[in-house]
PyMOL Python script that loads the backbone (N, CA, C, O; Angstrom):
from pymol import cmd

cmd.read_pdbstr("""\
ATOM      1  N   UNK A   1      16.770 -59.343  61.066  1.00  0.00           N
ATOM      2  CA  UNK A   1      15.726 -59.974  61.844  1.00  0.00           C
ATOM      3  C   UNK A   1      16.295 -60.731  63.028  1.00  0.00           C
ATOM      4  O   UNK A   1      15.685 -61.287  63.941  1.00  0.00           O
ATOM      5  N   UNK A   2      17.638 -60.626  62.805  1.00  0.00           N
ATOM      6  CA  UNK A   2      18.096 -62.315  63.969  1.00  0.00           C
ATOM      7  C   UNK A   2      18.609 -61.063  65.071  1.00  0.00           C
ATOM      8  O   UNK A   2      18.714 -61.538  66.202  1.00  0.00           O
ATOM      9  N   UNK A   3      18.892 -59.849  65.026  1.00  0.00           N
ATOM     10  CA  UNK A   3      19.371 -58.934  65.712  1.00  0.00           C
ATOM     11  C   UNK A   3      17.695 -58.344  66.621  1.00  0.00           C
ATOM     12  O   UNK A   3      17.842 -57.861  67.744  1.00  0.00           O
ATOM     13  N   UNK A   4      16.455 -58.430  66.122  1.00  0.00           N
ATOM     14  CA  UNK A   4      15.781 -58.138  66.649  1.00  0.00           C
ATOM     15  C   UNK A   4      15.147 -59.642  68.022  1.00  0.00           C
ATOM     16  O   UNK A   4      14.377 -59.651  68.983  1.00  0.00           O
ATOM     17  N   UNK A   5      15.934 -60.564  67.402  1.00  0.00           N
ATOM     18  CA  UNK A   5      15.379 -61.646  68.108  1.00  0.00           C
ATOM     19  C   UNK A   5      16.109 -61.798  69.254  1.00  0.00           C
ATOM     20  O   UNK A   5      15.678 -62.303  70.291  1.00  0.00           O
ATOM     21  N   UNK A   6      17.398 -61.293  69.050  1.00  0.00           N
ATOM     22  CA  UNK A   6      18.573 -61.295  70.087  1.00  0.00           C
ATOM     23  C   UNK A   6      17.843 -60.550  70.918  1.00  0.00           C
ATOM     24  O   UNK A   6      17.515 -61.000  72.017  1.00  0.00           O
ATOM     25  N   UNK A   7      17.435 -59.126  70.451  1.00  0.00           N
ATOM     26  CA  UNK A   7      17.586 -57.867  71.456  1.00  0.00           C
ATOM     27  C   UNK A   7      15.876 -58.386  72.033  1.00  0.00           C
ATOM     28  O   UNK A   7      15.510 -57.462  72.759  1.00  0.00           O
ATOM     29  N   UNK A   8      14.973 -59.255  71.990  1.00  0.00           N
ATOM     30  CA  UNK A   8      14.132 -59.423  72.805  1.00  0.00           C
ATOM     31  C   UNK A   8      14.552 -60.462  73.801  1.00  0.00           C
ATOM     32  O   UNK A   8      14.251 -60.492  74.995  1.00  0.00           O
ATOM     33  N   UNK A   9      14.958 -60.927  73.433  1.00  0.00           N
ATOM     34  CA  UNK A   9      15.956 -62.641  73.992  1.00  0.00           C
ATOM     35  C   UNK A   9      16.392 -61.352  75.198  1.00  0.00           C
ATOM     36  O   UNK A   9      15.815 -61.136  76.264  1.00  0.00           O
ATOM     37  N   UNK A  10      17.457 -60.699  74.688  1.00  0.00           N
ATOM     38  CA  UNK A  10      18.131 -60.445  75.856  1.00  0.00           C
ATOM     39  C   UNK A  10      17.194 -59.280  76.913  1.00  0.00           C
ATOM     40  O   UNK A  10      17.089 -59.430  78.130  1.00  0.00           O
ATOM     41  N   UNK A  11      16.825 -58.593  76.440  1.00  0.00           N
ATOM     42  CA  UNK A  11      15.457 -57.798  77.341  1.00  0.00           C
ATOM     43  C   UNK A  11      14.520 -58.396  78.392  1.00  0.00           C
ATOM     44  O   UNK A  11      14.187 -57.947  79.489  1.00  0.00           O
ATOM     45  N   UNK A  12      14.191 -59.503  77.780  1.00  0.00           N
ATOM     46  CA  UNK A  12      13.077 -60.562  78.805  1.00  0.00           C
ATOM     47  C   UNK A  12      14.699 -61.232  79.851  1.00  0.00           C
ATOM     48  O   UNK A  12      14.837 -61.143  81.071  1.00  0.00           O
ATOM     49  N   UNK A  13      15.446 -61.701  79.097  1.00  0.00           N
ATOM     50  CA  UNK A  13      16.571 -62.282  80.536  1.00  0.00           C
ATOM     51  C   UNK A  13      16.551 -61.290  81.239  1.00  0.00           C
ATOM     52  O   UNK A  13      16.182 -61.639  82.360  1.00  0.00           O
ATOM     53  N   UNK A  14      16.767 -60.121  81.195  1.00  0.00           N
ATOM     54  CA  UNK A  14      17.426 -59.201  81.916  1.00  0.00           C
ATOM     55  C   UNK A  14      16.101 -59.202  82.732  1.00  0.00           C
ATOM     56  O   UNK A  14      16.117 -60.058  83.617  1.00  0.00           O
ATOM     57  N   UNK A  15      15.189 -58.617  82.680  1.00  0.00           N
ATOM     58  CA  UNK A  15      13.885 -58.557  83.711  1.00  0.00           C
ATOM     59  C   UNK A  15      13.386 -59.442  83.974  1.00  0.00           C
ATOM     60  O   UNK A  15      12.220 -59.186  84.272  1.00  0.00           O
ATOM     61  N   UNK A  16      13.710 -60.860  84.074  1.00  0.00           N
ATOM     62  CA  UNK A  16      13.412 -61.804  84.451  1.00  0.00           C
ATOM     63  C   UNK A  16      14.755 -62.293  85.609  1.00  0.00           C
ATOM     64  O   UNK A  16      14.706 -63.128  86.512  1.00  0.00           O
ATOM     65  N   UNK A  17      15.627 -61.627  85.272  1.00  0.00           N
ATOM     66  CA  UNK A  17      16.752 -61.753  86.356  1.00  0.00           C
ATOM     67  C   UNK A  17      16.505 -60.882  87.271  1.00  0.00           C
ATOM     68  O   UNK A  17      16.909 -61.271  88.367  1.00  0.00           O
ATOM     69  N   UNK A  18      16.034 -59.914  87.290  1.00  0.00           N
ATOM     70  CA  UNK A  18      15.812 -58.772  88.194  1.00  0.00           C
ATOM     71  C   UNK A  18      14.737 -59.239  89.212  1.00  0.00           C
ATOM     72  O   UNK A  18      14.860 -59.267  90.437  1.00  0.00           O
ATOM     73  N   UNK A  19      13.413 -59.683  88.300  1.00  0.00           N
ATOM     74  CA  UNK A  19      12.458 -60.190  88.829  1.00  0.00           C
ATOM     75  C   UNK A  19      12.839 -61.497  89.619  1.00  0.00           C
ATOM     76  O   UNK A  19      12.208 -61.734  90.649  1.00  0.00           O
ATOM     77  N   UNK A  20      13.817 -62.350  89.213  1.00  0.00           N
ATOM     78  CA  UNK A  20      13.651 -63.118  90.397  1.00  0.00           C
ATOM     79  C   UNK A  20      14.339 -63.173  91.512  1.00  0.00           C
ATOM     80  O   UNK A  20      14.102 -63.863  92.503  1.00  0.00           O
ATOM     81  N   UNK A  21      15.554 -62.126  91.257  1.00  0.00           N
ATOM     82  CA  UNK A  21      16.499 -61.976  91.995  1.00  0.00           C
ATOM     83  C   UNK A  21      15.308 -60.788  93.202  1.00  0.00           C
ATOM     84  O   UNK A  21      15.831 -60.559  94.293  1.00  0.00           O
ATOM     85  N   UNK A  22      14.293 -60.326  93.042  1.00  0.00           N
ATOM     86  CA  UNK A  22      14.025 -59.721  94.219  1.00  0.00           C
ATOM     87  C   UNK A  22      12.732 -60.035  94.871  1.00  0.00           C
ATOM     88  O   UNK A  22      12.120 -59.598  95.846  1.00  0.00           O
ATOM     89  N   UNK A  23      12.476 -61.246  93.692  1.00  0.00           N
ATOM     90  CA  UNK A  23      11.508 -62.368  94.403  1.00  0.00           C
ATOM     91  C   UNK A  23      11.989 -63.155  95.618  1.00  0.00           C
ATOM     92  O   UNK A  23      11.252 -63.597  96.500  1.00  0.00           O
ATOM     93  N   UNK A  24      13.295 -63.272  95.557  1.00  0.00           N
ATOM     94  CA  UNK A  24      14.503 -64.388  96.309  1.00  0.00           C
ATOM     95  C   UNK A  24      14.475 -63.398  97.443  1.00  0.00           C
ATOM     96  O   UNK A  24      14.089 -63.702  98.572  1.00  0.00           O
ATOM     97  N   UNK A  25      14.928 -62.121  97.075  1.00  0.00           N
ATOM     98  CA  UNK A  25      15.419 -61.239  98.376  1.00  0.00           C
ATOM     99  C   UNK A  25      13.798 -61.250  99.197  1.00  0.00           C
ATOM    100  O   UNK A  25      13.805 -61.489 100.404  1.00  0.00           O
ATOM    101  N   UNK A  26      12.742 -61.043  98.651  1.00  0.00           N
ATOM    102  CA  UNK A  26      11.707 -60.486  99.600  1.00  0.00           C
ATOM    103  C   UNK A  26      11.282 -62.100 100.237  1.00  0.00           C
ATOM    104  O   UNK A  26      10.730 -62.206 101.332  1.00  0.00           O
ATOM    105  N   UNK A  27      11.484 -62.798  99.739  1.00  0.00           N
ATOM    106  CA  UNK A  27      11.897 -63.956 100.710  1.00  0.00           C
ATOM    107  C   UNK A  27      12.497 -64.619 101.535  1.00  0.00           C
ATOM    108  O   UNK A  27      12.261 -65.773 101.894  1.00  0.00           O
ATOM    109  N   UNK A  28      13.398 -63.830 101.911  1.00  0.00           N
ATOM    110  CA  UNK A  28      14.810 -64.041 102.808  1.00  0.00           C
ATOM    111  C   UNK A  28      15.667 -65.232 102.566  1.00  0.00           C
ATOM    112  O   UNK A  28      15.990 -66.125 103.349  1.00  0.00           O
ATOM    113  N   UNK A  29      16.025 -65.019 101.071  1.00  0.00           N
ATOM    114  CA  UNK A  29      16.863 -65.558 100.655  1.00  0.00           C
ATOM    115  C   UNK A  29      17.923 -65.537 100.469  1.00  0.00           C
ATOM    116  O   UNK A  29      18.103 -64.634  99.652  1.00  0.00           O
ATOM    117  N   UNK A  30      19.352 -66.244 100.861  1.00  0.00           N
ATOM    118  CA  UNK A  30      20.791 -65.697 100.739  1.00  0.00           C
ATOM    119  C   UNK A  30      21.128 -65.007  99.189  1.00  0.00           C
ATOM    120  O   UNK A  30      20.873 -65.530  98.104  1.00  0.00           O
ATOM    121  N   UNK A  31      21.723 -63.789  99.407  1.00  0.00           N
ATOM    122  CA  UNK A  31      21.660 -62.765  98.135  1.00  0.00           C
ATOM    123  C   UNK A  31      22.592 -63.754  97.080  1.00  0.00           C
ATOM    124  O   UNK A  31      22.376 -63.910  95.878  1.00  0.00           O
ATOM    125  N   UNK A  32      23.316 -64.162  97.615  1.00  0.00           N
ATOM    126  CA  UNK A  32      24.408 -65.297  96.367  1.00  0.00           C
ATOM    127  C   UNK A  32      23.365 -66.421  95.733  1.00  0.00           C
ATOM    128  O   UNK A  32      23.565 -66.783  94.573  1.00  0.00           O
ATOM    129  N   UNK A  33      22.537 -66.836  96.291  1.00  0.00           N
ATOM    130  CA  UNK A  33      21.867 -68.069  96.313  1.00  0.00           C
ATOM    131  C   UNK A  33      20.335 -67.265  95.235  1.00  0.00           C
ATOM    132  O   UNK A  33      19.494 -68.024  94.754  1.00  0.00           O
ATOM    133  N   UNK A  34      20.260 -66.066  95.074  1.00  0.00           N
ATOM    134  CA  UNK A  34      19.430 -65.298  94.707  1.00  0.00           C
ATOM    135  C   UNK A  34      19.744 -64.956  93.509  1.00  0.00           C
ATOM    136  O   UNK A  34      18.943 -64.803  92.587  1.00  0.00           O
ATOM    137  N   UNK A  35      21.203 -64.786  93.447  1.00  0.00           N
ATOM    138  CA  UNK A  35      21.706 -64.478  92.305  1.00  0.00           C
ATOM    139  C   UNK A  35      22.160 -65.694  91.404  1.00  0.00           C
ATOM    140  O   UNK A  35      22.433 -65.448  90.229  1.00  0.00           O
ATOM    141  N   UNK A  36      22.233 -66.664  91.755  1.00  0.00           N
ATOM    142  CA  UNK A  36      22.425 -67.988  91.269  1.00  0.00           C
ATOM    143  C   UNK A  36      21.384 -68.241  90.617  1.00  0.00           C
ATOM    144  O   UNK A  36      21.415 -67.799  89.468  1.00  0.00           O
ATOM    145  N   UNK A  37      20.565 -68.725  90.875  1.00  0.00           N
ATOM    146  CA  UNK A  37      19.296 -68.970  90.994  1.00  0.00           C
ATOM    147  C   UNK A  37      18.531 -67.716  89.435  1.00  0.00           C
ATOM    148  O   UNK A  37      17.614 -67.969  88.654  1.00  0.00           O
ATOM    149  N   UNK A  38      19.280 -66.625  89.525  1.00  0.00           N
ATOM    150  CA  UNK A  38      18.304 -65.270  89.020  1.00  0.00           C
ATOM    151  C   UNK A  38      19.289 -65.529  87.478  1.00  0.00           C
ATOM    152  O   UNK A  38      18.734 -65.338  86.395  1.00  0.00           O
ATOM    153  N   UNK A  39      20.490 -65.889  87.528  1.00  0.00           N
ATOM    154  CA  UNK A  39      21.134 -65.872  86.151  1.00  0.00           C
ATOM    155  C   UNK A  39      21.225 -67.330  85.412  1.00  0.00           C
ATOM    156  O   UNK A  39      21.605 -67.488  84.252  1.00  0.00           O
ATOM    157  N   UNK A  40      20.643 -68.765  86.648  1.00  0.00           N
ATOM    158  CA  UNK A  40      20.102 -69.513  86.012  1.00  0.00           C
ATOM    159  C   UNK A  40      18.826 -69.631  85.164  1.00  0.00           C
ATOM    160  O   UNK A  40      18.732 -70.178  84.065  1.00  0.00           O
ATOM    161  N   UNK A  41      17.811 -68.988  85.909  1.00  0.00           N
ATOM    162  CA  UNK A  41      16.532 -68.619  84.775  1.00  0.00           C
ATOM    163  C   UNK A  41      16.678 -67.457  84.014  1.00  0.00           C
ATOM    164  O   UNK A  41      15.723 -67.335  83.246  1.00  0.00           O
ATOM    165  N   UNK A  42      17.579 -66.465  83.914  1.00  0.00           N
ATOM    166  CA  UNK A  42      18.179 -65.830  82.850  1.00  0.00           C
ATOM    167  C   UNK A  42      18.159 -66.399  81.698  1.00  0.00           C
ATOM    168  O   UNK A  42      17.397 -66.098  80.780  1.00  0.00           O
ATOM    169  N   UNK A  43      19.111 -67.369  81.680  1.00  0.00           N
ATOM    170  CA  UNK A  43      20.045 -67.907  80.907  1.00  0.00           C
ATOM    171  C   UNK A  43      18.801 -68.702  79.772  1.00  0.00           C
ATOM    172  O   UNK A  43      18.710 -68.461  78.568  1.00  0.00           O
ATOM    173  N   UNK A  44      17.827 -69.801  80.667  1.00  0.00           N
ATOM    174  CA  UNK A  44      17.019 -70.267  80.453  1.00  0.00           C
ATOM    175  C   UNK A  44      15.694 -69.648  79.427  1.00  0.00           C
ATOM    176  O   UNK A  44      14.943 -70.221  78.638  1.00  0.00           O
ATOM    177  N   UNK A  45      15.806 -68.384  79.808  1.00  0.00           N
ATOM    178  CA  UNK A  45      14.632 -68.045  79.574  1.00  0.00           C
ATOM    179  C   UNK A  45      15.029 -67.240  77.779  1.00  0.00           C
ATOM    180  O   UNK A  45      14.390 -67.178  76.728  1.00  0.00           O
ATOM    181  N   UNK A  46      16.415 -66.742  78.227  1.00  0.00           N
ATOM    182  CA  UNK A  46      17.226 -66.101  76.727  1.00  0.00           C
ATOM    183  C   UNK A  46      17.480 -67.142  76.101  1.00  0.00           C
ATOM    184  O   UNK A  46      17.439 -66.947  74.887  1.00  0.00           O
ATOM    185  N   UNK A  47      17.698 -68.055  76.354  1.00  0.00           N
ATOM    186  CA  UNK A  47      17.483 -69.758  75.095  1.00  0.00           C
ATOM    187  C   UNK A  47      16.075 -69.455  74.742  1.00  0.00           C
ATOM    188  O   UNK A  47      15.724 -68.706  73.831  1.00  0.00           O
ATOM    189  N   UNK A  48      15.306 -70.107  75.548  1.00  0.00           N
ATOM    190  CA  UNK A  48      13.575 -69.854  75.235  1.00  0.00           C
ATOM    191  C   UNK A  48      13.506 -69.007  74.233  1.00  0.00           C
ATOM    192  O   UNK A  48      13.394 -69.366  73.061  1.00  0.00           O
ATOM    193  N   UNK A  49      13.582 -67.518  74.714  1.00  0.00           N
ATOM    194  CA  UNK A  49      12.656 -66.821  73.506  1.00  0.00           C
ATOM    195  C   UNK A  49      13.845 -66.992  72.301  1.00  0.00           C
ATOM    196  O   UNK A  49      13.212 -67.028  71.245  1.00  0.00           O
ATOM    197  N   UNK A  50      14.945 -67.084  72.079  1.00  0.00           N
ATOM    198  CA  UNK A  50      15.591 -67.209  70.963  1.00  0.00           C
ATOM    199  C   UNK A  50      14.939 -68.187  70.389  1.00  0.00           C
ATOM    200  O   UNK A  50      14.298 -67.849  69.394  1.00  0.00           O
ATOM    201  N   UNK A  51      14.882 -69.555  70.766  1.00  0.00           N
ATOM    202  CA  UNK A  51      14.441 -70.931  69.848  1.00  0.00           C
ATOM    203  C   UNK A  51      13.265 -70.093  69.010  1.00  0.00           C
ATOM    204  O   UNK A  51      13.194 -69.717  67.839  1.00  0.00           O
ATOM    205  N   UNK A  52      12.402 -69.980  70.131  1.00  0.00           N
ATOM    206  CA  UNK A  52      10.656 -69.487  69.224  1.00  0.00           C
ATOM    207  C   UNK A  52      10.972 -68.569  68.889  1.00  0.00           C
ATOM    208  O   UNK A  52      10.143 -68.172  68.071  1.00  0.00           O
ATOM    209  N   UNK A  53      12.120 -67.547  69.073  1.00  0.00           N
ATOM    210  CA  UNK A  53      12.084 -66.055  68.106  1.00  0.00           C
ATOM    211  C   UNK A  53      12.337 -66.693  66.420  1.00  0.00           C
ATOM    212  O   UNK A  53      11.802 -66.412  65.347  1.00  0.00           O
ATOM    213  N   UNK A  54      13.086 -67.370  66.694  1.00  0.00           N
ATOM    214  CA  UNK A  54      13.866 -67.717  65.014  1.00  0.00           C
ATOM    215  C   UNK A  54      12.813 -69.431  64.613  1.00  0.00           C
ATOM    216  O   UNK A  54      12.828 -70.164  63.623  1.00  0.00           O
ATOM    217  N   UNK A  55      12.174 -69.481  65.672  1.00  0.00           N
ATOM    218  CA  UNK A  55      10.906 -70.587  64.631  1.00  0.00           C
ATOM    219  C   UNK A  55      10.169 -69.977  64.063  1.00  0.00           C
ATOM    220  O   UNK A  55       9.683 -70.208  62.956  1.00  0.00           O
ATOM    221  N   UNK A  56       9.918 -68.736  65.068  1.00  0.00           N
ATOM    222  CA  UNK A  56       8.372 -67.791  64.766  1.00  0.00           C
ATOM    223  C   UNK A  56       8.736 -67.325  63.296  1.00  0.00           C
ATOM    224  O   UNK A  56       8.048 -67.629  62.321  1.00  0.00           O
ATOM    225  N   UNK A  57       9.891 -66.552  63.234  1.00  0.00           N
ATOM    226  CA  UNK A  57      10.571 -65.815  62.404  1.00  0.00           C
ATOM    227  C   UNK A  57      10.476 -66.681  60.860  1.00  0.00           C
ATOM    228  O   UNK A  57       9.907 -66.361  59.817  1.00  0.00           O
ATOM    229  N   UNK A  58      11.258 -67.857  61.201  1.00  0.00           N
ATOM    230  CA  UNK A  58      11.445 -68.934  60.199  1.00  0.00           C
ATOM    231  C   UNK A  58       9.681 -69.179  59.445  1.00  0.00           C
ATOM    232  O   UNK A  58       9.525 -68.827  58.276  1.00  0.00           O
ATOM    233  N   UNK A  59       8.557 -69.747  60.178  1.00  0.00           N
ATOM    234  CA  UNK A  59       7.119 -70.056  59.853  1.00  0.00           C
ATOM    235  C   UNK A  59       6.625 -68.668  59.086  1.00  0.00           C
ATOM    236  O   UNK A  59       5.880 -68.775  58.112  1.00  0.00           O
ATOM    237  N   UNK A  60       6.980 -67.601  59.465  1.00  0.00           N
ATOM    238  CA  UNK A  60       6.569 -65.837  59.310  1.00  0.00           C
ATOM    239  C   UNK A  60       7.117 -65.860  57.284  1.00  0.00           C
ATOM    240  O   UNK A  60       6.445 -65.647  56.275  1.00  0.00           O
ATOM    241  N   UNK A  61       8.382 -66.169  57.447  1.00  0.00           N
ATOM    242  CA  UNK A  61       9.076 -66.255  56.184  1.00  0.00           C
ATOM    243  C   UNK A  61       8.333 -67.336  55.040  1.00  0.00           C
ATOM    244  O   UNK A  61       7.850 -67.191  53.917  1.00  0.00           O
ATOM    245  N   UNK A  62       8.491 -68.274  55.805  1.00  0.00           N
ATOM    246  CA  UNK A  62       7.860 -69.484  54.888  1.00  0.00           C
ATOM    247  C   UNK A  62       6.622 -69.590  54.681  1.00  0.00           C
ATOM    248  O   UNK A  62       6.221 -70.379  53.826  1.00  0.00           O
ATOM    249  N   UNK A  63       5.562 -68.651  55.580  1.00  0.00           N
ATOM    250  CA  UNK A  63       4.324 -68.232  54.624  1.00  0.00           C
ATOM    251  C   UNK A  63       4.131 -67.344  53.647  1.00  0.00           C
ATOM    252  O   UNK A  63       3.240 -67.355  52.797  1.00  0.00           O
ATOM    253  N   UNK A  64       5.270 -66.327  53.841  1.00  0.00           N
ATOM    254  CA  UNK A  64       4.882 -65.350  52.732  1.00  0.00           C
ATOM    255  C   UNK A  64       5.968 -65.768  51.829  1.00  0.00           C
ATOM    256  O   UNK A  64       6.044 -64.994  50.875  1.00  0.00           O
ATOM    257  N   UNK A  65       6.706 -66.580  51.798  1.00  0.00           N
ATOM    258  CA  UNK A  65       7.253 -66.865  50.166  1.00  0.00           C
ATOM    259  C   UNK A  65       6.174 -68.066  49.936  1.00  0.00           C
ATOM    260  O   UNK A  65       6.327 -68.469  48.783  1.00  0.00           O
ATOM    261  N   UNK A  66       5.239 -68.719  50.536  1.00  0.00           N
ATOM    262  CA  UNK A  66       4.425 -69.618  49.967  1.00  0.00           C
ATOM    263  C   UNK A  66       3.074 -68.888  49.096  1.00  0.00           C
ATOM    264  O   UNK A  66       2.471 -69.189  48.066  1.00  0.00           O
ATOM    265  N   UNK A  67       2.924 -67.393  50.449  1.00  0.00           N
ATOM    266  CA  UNK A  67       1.958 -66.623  49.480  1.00  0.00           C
ATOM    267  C   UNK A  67       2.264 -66.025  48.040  1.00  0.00           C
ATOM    268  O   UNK A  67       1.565 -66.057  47.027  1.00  0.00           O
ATOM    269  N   UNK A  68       3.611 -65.427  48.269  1.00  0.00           N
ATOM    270  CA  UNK A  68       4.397 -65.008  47.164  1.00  0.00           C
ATOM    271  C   UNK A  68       4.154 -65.912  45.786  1.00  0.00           C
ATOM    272  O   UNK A  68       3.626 -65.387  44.805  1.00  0.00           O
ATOM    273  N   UNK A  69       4.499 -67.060  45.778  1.00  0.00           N
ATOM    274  CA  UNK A  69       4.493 -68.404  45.080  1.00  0.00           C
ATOM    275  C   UNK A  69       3.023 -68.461  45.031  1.00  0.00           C
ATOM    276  O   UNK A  69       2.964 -68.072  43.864  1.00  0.00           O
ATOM    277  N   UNK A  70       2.271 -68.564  45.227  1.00  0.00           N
ATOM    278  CA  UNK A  70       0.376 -68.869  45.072  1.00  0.00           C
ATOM    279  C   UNK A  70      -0.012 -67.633  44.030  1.00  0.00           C
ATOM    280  O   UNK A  70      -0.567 -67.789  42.942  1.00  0.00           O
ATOM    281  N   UNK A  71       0.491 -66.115  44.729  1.00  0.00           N
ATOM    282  CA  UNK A  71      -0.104 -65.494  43.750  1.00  0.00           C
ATOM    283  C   UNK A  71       0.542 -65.429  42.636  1.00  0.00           C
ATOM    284  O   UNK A  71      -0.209 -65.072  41.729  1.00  0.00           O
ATOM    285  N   UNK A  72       1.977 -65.683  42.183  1.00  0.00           N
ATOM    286  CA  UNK A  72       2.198 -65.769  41.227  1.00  0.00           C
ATOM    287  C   UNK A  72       1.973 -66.939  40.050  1.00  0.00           C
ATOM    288  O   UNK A  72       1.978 -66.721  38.838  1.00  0.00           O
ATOM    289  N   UNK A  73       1.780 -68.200  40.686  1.00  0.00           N
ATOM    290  CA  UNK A  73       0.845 -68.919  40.022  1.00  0.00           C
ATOM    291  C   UNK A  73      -0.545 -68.494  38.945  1.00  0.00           C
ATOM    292  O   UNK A  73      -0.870 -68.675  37.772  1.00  0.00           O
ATOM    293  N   UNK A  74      -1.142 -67.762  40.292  1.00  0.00           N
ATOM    294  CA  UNK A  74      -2.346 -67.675  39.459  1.00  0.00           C
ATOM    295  C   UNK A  74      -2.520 -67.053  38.230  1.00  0.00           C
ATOM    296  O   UNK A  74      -2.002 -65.937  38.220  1.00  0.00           O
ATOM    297  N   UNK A  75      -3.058 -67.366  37.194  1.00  0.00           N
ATOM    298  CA  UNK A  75      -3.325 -66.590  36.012  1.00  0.00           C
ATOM    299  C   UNK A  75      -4.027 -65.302  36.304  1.00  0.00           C
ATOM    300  O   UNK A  75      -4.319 -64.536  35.385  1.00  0.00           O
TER     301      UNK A  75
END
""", "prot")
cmd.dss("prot")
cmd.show_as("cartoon", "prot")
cmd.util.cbc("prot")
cmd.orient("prot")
């Protein structure tokens, strides 16, 4: 599961670097200053979805061993 969280983590950086790196260019922005800029919200954004990949992940788990646990309770 932590390999699927990576590989979205890193999918959204990557097109989010692309995307801003040619947001920067169609703005006449210096290409270094574009690219700075494009692997700082990279970076940012592959933290992001990791945290909530492995909270989401974590809450996902801990309801169904709570369901798990309820129905086996019941008589």
């Amino acid at each position: 599961m932590d390999r699927t969280a990576k590989r979205i983590a890193a999918a959204s950086a990557i097109a989010l670097f692309f995307v801003m790196a040619i947001a920067g260019w169609l703005y006449g922005q210096d290409p270094a200053e574009c690219a700075w800029r494009s692997m700082i919200g990279a970076a940012a954004i592959y933290l992001a979805v990791r945290v909530a990949g492995n909270l989401a992940i974590r809450i996902l788990i801990e309801a169904m061993a709570q369901d798990q646990m309820r129905r086996r309770s019941k008589p």
